[in-house]
N, CA, C and O atoms as CSV, one atom per row, in Angstrom:
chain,resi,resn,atom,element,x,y,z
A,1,UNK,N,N,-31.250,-23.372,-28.948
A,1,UNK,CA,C,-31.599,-22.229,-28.116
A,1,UNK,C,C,-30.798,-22.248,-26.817
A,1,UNK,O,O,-30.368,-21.233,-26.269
A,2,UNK,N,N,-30.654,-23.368,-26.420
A,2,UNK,CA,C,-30.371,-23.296,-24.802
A,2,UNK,C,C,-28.084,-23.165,-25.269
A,2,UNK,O,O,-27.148,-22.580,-24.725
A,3,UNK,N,N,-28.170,-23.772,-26.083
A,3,UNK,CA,C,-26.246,-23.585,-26.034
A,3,UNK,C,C,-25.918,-22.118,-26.707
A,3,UNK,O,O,-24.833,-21.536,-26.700
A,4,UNK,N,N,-27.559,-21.545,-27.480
A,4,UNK,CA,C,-26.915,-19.881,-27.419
A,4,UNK,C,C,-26.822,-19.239,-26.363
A,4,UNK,O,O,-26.154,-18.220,-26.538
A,5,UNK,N,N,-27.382,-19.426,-24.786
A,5,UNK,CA,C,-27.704,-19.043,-24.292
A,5,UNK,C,C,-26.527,-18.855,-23.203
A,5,UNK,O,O,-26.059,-17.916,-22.559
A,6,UNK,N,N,-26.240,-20.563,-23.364
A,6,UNK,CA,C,-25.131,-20.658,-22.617
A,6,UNK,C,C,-23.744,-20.076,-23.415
A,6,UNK,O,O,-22.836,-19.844,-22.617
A,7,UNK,N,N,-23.431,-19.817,-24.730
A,7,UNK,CA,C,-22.560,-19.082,-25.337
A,7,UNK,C,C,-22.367,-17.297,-25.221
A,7,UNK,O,O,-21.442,-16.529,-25.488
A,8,UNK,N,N,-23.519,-17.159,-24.771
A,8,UNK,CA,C,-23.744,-16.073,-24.721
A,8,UNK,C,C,-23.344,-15.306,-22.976
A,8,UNK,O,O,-23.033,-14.155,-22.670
A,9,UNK,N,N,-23.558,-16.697,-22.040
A,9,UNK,CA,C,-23.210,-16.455,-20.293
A,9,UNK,C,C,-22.065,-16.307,-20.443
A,9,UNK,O,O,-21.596,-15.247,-20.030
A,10,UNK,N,N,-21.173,-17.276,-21.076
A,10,UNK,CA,C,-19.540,-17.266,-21.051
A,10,UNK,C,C,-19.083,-16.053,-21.807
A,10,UNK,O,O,-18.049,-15.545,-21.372
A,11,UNK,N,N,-19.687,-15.438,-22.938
A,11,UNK,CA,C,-19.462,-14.202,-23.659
A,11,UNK,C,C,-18.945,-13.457,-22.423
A,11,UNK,O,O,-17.802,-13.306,-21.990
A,12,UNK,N,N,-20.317,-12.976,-21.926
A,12,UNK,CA,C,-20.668,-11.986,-20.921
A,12,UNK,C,C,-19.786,-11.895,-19.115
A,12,UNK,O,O,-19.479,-11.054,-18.270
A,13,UNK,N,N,-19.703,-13.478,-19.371
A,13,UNK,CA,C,-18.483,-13.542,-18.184
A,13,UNK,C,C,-16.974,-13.010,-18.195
A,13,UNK,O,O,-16.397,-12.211,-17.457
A,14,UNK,N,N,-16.479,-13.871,-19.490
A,14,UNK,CA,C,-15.582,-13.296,-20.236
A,14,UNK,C,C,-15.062,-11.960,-20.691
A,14,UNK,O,O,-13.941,-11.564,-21.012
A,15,UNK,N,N,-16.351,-11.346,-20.604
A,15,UNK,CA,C,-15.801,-9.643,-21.390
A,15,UNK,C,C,-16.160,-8.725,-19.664
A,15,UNK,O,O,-16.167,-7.514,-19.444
A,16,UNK,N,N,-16.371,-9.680,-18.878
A,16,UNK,CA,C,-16.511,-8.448,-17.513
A,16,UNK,C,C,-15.325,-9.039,-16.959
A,16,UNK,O,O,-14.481,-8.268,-16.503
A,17,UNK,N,N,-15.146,-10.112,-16.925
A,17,UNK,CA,C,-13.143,-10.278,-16.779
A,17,UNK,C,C,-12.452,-9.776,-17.068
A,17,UNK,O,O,-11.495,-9.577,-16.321
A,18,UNK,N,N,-12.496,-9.306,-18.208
A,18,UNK,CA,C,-11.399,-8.610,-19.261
A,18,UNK,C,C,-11.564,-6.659,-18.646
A,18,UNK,O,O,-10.618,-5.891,-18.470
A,19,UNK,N,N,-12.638,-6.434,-18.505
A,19,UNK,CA,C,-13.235,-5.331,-18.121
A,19,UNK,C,C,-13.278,-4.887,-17.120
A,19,UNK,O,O,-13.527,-3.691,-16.969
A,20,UNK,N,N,-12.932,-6.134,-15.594
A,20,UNK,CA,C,-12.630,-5.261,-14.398
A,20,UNK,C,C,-11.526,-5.799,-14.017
A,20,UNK,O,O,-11.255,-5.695,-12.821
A,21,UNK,N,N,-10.828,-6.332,-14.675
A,21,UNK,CA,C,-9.240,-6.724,-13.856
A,21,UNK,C,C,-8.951,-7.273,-12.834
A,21,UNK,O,O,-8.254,-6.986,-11.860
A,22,UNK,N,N,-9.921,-8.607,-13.321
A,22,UNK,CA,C,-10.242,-9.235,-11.992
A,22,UNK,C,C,-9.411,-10.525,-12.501
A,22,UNK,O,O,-9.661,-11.320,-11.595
A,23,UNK,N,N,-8.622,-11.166,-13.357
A,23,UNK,CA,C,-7.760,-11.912,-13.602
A,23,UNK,C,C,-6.211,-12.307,-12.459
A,23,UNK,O,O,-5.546,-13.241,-12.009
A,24,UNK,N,N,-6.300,-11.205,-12.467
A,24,UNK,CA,C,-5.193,-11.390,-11.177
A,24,UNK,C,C,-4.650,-10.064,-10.470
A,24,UNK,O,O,-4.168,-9.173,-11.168
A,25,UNK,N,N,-4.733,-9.932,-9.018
A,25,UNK,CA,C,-4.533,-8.757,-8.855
A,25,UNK,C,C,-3.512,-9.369,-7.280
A,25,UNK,O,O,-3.857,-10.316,-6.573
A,26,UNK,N,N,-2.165,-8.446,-7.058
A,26,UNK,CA,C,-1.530,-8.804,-6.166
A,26,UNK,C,C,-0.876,-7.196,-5.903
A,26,UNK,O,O,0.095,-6.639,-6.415
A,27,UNK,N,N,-1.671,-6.828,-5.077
A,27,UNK,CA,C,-0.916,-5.290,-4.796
A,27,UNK,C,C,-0.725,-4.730,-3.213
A,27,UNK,O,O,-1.382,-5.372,-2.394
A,28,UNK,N,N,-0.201,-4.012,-2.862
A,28,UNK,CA,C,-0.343,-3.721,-1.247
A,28,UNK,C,C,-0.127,-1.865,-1.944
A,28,UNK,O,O,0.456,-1.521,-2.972
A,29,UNK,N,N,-0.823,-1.029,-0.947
A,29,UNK,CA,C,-1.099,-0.012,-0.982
A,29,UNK,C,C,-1.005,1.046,0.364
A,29,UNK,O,O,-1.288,0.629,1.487
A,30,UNK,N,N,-0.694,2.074,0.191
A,30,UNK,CA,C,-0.557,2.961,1.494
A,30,UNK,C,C,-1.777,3.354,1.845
A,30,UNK,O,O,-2.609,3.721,1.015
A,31,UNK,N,N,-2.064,3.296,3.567
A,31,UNK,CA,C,-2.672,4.357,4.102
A,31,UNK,C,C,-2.951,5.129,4.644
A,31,UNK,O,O,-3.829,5.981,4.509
A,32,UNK,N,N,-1.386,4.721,6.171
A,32,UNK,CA,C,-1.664,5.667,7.189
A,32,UNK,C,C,-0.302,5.650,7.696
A,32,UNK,O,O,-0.183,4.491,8.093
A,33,UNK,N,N,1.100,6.416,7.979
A,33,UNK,CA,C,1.592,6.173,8.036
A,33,UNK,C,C,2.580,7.481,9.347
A,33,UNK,O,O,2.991,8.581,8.978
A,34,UNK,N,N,2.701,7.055,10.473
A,34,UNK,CA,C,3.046,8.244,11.553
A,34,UNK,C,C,5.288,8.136,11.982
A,34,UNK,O,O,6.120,7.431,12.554
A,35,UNK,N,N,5.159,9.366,11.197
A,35,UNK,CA,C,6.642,9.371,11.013
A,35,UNK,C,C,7.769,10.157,12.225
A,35,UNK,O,O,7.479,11.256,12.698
A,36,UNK,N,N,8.743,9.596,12.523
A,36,UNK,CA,C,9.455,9.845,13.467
A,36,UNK,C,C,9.867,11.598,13.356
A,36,UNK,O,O,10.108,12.158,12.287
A,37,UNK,N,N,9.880,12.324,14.805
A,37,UNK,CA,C,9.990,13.651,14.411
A,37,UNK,C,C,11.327,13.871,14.987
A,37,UNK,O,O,11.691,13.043,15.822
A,38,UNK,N,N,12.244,14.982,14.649
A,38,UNK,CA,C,13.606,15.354,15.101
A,38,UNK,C,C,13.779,14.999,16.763
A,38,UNK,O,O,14.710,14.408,17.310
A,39,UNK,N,N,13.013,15.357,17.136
A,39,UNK,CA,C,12.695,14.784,18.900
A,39,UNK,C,C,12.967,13.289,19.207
A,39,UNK,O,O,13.809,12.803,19.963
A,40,UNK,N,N,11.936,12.620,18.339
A,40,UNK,CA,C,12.068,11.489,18.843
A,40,UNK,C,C,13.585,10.251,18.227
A,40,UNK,O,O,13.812,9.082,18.539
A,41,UNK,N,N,14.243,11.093,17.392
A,41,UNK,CA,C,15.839,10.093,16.853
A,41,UNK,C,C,16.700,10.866,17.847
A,41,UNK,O,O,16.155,11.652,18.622
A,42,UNK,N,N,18.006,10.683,17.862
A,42,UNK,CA,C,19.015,11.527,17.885
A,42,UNK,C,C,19.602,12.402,16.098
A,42,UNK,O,O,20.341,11.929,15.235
A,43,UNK,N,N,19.062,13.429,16.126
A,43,UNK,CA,C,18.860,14.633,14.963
A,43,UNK,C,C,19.885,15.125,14.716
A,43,UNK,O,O,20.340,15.610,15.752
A,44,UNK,N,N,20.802,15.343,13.537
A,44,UNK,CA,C,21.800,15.995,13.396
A,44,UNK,C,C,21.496,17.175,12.361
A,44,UNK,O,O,20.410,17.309,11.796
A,45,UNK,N,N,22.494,17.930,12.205
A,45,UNK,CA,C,22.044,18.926,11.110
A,45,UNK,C,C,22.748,18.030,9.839
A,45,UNK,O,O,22.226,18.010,8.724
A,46,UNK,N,N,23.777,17.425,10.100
A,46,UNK,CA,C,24.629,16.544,8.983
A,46,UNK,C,C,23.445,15.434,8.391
A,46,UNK,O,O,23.650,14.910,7.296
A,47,UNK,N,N,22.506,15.184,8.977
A,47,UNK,CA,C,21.470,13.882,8.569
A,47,UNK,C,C,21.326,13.729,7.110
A,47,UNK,O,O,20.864,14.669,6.462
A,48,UNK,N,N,21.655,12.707,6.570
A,48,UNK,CA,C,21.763,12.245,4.863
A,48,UNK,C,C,19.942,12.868,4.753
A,48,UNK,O,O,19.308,13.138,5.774
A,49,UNK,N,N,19.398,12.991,3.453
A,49,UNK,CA,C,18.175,13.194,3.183
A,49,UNK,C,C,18.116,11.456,2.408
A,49,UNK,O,O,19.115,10.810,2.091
A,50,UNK,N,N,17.317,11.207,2.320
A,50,UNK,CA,C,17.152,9.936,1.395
A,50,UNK,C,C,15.516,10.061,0.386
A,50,UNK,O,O,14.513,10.764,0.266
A,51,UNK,N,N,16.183,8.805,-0.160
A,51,UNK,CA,C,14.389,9.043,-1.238
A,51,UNK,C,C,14.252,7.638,-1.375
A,51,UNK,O,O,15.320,7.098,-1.660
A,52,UNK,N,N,13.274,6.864,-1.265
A,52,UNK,CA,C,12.641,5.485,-1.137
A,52,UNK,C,C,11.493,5.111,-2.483
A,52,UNK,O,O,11.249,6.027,-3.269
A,53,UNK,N,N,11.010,4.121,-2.632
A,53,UNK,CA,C,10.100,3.864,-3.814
A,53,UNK,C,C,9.585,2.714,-4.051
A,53,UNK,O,O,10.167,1.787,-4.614
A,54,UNK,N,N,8.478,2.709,-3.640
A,54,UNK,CA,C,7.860,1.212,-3.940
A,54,UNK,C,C,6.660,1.259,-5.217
A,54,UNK,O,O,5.866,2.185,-5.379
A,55,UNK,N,N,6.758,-0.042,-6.102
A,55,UNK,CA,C,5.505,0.742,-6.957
A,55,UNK,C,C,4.415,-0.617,-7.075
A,55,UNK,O,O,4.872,-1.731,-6.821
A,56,UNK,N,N,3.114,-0.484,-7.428
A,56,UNK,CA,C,2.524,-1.330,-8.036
A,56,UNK,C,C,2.352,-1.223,-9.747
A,56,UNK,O,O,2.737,-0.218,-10.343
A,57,UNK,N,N,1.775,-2.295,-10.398
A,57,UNK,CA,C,2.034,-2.454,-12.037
A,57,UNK,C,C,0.964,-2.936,-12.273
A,57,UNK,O,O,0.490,-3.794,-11.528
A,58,UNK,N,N,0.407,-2.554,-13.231
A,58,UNK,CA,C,-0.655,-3.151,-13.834
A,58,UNK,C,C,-0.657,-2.931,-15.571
A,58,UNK,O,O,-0.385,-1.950,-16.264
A,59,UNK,N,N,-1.111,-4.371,-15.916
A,59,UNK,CA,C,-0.443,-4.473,-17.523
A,59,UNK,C,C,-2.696,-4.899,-18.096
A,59,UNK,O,O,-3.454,-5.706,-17.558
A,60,UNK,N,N,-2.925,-4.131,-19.045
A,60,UNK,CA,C,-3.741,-4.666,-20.255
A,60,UNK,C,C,-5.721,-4.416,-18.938
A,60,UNK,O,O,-6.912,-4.475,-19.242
A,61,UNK,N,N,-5.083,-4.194,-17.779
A,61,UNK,CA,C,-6.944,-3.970,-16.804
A,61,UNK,C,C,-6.481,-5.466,-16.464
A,61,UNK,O,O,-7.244,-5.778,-15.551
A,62,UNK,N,N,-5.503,-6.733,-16.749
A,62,UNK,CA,C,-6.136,-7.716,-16.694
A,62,UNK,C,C,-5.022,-7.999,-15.171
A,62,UNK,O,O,-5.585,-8.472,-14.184
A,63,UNK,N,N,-3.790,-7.748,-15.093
A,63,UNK,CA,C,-3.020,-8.506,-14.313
A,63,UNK,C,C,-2.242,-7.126,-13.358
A,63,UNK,O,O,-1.716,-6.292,-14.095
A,64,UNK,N,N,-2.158,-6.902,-12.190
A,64,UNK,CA,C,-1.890,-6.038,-11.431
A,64,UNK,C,C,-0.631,-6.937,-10.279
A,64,UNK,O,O,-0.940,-8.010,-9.760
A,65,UNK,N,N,0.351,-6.466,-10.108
A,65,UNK,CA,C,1.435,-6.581,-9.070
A,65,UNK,C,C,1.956,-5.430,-8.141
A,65,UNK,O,O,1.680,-4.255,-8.383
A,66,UNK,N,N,2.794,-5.849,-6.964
A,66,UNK,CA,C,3.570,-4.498,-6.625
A,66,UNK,C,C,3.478,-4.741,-5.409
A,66,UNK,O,O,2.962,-5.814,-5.097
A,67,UNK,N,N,3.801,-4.108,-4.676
A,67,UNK,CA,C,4.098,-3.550,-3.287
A,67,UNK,C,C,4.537,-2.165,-3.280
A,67,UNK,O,O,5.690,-1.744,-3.184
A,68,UNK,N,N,3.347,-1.458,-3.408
A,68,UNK,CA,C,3.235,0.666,-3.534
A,68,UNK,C,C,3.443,0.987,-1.983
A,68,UNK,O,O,3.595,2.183,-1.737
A,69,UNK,N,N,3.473,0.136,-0.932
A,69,UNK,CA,C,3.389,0.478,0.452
A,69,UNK,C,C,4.026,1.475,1.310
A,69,UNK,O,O,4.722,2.254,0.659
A,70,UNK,N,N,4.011,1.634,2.227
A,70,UNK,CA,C,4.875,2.593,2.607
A,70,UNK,C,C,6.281,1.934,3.288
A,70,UNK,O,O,7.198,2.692,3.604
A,71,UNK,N,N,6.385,0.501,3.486
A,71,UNK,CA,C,7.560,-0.425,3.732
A,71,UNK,C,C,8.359,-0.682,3.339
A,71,UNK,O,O,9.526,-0.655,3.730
A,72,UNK,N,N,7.623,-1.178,1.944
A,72,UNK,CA,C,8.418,-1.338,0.643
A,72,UNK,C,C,9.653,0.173,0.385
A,72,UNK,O,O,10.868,0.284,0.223
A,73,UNK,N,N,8.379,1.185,0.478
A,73,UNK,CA,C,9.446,2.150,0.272
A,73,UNK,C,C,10.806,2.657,1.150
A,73,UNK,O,O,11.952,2.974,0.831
A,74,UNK,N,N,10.090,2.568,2.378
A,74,UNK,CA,C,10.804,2.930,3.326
A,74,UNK,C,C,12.831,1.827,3.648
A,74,UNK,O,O,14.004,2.105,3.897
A,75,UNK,N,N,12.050,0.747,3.421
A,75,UNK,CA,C,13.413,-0.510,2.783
A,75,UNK,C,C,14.375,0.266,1.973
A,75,UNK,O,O,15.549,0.595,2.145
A,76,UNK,N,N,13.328,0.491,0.842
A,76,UNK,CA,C,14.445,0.604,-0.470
A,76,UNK,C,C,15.262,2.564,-0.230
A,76,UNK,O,O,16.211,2.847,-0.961
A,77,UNK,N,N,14.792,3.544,0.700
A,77,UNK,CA,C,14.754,4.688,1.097
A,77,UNK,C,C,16.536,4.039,1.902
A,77,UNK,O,O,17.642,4.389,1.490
A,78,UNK,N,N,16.287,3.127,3.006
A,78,UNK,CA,C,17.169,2.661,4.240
A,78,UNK,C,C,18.055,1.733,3.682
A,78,UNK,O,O,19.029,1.563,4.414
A,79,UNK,N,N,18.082,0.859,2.327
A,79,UNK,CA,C,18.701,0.057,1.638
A,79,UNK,C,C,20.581,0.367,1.826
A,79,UNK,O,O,21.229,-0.608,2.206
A,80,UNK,N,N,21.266,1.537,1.587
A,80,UNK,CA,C,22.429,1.768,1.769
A,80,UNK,C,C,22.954,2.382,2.557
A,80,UNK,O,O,23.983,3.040,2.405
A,81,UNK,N,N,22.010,2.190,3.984
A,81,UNK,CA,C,22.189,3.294,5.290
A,81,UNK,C,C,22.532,2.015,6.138
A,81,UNK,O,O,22.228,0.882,5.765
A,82,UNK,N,N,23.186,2.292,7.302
A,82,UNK,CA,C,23.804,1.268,8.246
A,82,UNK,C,C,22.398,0.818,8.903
A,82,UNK,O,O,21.494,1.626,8.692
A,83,UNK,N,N,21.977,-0.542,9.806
A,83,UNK,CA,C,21.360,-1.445,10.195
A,83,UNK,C,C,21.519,-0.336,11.639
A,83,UNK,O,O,22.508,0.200,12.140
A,84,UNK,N,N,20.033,-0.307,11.998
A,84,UNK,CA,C,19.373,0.685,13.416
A,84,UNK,C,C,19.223,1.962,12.726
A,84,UNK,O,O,18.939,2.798,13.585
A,85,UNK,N,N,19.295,2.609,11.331
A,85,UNK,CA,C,19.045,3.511,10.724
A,85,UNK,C,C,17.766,4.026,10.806
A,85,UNK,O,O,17.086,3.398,9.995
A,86,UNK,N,N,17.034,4.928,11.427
A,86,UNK,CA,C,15.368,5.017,11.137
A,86,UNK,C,C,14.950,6.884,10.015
A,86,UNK,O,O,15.728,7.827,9.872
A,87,UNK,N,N,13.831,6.782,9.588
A,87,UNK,CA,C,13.265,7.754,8.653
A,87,UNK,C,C,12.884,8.896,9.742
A,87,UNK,O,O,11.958,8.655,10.516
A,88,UNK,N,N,13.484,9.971,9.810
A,88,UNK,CA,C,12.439,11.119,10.488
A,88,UNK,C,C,12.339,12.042,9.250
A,88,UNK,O,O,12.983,11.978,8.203
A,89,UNK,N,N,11.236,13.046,9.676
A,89,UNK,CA,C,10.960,13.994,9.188
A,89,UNK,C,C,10.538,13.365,7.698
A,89,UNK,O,O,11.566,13.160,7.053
A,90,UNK,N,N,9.557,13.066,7.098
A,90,UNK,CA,C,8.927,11.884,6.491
A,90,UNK,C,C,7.850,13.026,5.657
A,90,UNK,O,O,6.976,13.765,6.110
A,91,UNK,N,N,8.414,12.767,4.051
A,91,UNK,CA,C,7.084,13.138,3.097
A,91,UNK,C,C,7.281,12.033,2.182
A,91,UNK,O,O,8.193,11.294,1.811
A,92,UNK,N,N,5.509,12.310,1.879
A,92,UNK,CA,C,5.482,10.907,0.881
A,92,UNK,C,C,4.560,11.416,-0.564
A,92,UNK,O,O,3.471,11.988,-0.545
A,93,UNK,N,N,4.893,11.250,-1.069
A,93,UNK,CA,C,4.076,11.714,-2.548
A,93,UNK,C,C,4.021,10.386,-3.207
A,93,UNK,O,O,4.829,9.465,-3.087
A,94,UNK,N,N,2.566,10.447,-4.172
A,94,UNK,CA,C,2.126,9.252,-4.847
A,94,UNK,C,C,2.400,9.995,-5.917
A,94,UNK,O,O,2.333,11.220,-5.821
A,95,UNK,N,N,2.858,9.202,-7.464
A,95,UNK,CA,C,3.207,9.119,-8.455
A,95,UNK,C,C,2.825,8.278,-9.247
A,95,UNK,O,O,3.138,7.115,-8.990
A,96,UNK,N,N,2.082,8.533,-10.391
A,96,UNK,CA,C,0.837,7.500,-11.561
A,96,UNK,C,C,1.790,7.895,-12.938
A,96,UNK,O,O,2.421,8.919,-13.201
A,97,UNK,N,N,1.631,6.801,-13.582
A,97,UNK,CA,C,2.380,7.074,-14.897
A,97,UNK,C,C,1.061,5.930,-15.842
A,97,UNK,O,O,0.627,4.872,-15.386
A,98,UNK,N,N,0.722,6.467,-17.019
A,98,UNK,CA,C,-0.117,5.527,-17.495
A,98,UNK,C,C,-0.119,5.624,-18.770
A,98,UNK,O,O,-0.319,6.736,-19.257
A,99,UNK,N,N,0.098,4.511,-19.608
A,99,UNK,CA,C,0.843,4.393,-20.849
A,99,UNK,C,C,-0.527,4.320,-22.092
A,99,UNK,O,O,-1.390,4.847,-21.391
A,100,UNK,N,N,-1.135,4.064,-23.226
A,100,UNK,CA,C,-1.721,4.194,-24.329
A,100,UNK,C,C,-3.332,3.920,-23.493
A,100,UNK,O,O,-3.876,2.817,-23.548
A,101,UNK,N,N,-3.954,5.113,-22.739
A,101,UNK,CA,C,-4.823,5.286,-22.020
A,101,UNK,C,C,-5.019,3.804,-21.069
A,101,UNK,O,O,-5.973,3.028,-21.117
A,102,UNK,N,N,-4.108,3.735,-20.437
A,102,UNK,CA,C,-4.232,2.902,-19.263
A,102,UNK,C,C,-3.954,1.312,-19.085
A,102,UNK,O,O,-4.099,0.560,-18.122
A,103,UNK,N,N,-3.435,1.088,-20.581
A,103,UNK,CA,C,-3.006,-0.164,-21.018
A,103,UNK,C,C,-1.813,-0.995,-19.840
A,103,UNK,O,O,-1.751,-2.196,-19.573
A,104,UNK,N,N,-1.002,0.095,-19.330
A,104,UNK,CA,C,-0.177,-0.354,-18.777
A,104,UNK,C,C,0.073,1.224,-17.482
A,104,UNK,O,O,0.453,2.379,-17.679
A,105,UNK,N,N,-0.379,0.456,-16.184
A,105,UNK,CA,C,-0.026,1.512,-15.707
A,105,UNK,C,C,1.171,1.398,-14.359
A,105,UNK,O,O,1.589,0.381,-13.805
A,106,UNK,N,N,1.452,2.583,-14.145
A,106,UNK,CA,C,2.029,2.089,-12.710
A,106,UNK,C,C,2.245,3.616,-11.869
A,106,UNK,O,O,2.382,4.800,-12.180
A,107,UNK,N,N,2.173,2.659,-10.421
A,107,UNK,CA,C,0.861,3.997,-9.312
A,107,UNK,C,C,2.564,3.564,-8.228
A,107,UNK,O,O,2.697,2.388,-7.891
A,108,UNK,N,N,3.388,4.329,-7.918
A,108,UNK,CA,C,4.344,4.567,-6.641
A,108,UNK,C,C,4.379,5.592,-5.756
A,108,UNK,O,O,4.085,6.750,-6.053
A,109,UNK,N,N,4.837,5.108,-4.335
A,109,UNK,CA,C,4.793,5.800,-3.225
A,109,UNK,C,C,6.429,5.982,-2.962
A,109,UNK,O,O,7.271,5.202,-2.516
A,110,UNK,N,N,6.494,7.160,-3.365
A,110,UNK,CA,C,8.257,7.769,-3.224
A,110,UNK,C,C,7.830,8.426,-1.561
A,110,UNK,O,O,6.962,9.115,-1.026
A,111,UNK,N,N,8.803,7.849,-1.300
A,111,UNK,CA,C,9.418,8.496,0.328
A,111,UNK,C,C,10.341,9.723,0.556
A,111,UNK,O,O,11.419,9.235,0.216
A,112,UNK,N,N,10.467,10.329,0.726
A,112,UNK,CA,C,11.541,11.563,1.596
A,112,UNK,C,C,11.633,11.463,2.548
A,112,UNK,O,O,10.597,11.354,3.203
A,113,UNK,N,N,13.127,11.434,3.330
A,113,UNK,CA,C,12.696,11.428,4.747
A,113,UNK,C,C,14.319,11.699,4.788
A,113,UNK,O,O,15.038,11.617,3.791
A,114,UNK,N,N,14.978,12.190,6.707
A,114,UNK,CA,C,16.078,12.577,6.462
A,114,UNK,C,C,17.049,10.929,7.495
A,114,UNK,O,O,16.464,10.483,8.482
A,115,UNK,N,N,18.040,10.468,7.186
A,115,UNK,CA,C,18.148,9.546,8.021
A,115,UNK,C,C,18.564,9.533,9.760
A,115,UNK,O,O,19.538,10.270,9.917
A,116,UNK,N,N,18.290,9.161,10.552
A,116,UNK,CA,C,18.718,9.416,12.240
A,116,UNK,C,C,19.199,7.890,12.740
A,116,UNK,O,O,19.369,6.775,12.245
A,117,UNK,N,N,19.273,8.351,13.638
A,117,UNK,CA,C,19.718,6.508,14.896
A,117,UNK,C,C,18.732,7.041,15.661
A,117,UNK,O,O,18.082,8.073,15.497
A,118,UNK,N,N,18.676,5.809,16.940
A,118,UNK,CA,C,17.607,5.560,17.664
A,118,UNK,C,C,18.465,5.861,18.735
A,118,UNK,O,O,18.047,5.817,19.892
């Protein structure tokens, strides 16, 4: 009686593991983010537009990664722009893609923004 009992705790532990994706989770996420306006760079009409992208991943509910942030994106946005480069005029749209009902998903924060100097 008592080792069904205990077969039965580990069942129940086991299948709410599996069930909230609590195995491993390593993600960073956006929330608030106040973007430089034509005023505050030196603004050209020539200003490159750029597009940035950070994503998080999550495989099976069980294992989640990423950096969706708005840093991450903003890096990979500034990645082939010269060093003192900053983002004005700043939109950000979230983007979900989710594969055989949610088996594998992945949630990114694409950046727009146009490039300036300081």
């Amino acid at each position: 009686m008592r080792k069904r009992q205990l077969t039965t705790m580990l069942v129940m532990l086991v299948g709410s593991m599996l069930l909230s994706g609590c195995l491993y989770t390593d993600i960073q996420v956006p929330r608030a983010y106040r973007s430089a306006s034509p005023i505050d760079v030196k603004a050209k009409a020539t200003d490159n537009v750029v597009i940035g992208e950070s994503c998080n991943r999550a495989v099976l509910f069980l294992v989640a990664w990423g950096n969706g942030g708005y840093v991450g994106a903003i890096k990979n946005a500034l990645a082939n722009e010269p060093t003192g480069s900053i983002l004005y005029d700043v939109h950000v749209d979230v983007k979900a893609t989710a594969y055989v009902f949610g088996l594998y998903t992945q949630t990114c924060t694409v950046v727009t923004g146009k490039v300036g100097s300081v």
